[in-house]
C-alpha positions as CSV (number, residue, x, y, z in Angstrom):
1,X,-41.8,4.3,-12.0
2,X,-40.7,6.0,-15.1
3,X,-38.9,8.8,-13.7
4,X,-37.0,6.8,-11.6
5,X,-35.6,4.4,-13.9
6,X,-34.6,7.5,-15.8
7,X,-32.8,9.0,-13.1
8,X,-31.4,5.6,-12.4
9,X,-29.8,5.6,-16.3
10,X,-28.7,9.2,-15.8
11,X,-27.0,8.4,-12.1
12,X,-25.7,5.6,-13.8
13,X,-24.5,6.9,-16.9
14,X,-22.5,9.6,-14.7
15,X,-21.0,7.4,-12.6
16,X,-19.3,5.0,-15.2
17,X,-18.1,8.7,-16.9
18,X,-16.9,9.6,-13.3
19,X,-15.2,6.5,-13.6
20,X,-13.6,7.1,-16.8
21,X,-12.2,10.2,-16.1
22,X,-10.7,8.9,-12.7
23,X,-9.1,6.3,-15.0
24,X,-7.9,9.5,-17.3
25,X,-5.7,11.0,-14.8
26,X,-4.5,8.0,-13.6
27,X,-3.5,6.7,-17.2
28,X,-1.6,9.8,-17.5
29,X,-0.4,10.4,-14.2
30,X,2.0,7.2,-15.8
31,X,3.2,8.9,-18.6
32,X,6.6,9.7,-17.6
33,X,7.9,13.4,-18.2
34,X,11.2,14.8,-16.6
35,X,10.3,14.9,-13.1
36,X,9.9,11.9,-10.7
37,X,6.6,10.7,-9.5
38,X,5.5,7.8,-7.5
39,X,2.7,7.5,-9.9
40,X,5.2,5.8,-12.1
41,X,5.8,2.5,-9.7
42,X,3.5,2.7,-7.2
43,X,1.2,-0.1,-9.2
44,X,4.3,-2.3,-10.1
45,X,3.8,-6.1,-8.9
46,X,6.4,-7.0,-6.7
47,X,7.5,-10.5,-6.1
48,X,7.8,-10.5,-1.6
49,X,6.8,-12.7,0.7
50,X,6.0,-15.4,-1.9
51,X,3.3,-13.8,-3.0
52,X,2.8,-10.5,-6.3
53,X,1.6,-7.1,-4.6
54,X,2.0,-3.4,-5.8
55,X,4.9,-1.9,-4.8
56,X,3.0,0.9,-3.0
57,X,2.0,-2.2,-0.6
58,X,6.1,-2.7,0.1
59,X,7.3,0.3,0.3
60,X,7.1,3.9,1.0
61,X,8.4,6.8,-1.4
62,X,9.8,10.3,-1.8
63,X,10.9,12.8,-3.9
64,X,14.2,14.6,-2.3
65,X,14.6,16.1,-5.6
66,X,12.8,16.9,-8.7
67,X,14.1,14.1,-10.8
68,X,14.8,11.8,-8.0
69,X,12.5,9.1,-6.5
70,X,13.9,7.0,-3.6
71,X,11.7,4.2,-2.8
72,X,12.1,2.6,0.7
73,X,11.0,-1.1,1.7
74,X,9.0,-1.6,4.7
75,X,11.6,-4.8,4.9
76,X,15.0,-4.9,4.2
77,X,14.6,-8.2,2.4
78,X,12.4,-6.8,-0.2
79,X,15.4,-4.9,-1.6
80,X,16.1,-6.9,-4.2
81,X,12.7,-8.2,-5.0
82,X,11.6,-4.0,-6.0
83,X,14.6,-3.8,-7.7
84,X,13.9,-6.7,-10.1
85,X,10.1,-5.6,-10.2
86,X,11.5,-1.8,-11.8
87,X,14.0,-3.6,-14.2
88,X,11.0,-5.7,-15.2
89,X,8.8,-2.9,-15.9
90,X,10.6,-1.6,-18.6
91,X,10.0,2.4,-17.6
92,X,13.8,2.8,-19.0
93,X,15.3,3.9,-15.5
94,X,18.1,2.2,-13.9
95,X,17.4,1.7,-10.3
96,X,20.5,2.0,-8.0
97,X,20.4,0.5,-4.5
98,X,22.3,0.8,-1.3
99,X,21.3,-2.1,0.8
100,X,18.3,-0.1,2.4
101,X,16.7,2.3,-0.1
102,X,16.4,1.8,-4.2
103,X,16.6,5.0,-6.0
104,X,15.7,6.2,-9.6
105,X,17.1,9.3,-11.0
106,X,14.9,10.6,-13.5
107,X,17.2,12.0,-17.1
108,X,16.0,15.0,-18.5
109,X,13.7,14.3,-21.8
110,X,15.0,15.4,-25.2
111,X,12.7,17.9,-27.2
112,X,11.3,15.4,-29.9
113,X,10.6,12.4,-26.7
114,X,8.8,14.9,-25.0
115,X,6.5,15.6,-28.1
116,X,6.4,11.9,-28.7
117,X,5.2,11.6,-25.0
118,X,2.2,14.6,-25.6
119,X,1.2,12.5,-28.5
120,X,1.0,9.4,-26.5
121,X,-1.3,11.3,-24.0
122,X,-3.1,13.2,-26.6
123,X,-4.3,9.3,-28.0
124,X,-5.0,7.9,-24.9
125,X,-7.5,11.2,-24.2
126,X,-8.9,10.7,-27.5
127,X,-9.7,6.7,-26.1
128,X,-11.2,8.1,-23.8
129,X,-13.2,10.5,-24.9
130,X,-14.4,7.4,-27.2
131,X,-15.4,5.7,-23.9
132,X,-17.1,8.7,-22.6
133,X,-19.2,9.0,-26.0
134,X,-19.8,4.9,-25.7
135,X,-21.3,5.2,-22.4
136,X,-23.5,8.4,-24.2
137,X,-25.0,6.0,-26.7
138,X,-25.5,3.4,-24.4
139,X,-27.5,5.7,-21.9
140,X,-29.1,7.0,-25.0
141,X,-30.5,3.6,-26.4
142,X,-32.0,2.9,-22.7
143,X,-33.6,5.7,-22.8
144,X,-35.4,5.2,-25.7
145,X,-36.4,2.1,-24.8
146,X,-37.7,3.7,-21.8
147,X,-39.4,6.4,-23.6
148,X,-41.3,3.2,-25.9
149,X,-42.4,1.9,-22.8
150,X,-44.5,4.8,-21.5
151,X,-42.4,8.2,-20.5
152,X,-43.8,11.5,-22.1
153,X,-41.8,12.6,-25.3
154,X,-40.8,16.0,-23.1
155,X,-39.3,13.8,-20.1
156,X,-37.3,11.8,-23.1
157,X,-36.3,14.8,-24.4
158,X,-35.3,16.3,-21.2
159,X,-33.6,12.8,-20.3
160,X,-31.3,12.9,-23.6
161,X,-30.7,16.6,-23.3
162,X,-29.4,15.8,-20.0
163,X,-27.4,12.9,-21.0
164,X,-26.0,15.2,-23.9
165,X,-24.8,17.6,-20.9
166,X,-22.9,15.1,-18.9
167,X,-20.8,14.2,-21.8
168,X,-20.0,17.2,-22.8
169,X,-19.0,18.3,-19.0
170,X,-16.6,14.8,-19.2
171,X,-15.2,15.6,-22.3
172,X,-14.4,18.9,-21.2
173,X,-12.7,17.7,-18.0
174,X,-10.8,15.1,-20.2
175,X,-9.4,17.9,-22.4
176,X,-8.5,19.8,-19.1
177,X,-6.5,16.6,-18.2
178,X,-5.2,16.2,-21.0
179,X,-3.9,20.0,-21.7
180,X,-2.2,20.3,-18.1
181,X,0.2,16.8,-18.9
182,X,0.8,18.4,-22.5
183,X,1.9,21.4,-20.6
184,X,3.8,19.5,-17.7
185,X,5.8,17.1,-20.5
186,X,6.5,20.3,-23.0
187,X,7.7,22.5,-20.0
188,X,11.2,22.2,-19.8
């Protein structure tokens, strides 16, 4: 009974650090650099039909050119509506629109914005990696409960070993993350 409640905290424990680092990449998938990406609005609500969904919902999108996004509505007479949902989001682009298709053109970043920008990202890993070492102590302290209930001190020890190598492996792949969007925002 033990054994499997330790596996249970373990599987757990993974999971929810799975589920930070999924939250990583997306969190800086946002962060805009030069180049255009759907990333950026696909998550914006957008006032149709009488009723907020994400853009990605209302339209479809492509990137004709590196710094060019054009966002098409399924409907025509959600034009307006995506439009008003980019202006609202503050991301700092102004959309233009031809009736049928809404377009963002993406200005290159200046030298100190893009640093700014890596700092931004190199924060948000570092919350992250805060998370990651939260859901550690967490598993940690079960564990030990579990190990005052009954498990042998060498299945403990194996248990927090174990814990201690799943947070090191998510740290690791947040620092990956987070070294490929430095690289992507410095590159010019």
């Amino acid at each position: 009974m033990s054994e499997e409640l330790v596996e249970l905290v373990l599987a757990e424990t993974g999971e929810k650090m799975n589920d930070a680092i999924s939250a990583a990449r997306r969190d800086f998938s946002k962060v805009r650099t030069g180049r255009a990406s759907s990333a950026l609005v696909e998550t914006l609500q957008v006032e149709a039909y009488g009723v907020s969904m994400p853009m990605q919902q209302v339209a479809s999108f492509s990137i004709p050119e590196a710094r060019l996004l054009t966002i098409t509505p399924h409907d025509k007479a959600n034009v307006g509506a995506v439009v008003k949902a980019i202006q609202q989001s503050q991301l700092g682009i102004a959309p233009t629109e031809d009736g049928t298709v809404v377009r963002l053109a993406f200005p290159q970043l200046t030298e100190e914005r893009r640093r700014d920008m890596a700092k931004m990202v190199s924060n948000m890993a570092e919350d992250f990696r805060n998370q990651i070492r939260g859901l550690r102590r967490n598993a940690r302290k079960d564990l030990e409960e579990l190990g005052k209930d009954g498990i042998s001190e060498d299945d403990l020890k194996w248990a927090l070993d174990k814990v201690d190598d799943v947070t090191r492996t998510h740290e690791s792949q947040i620092d990956d993350a987070q070294k490929r969007k430095e690289e992507e925002l410095l590159e010019v």
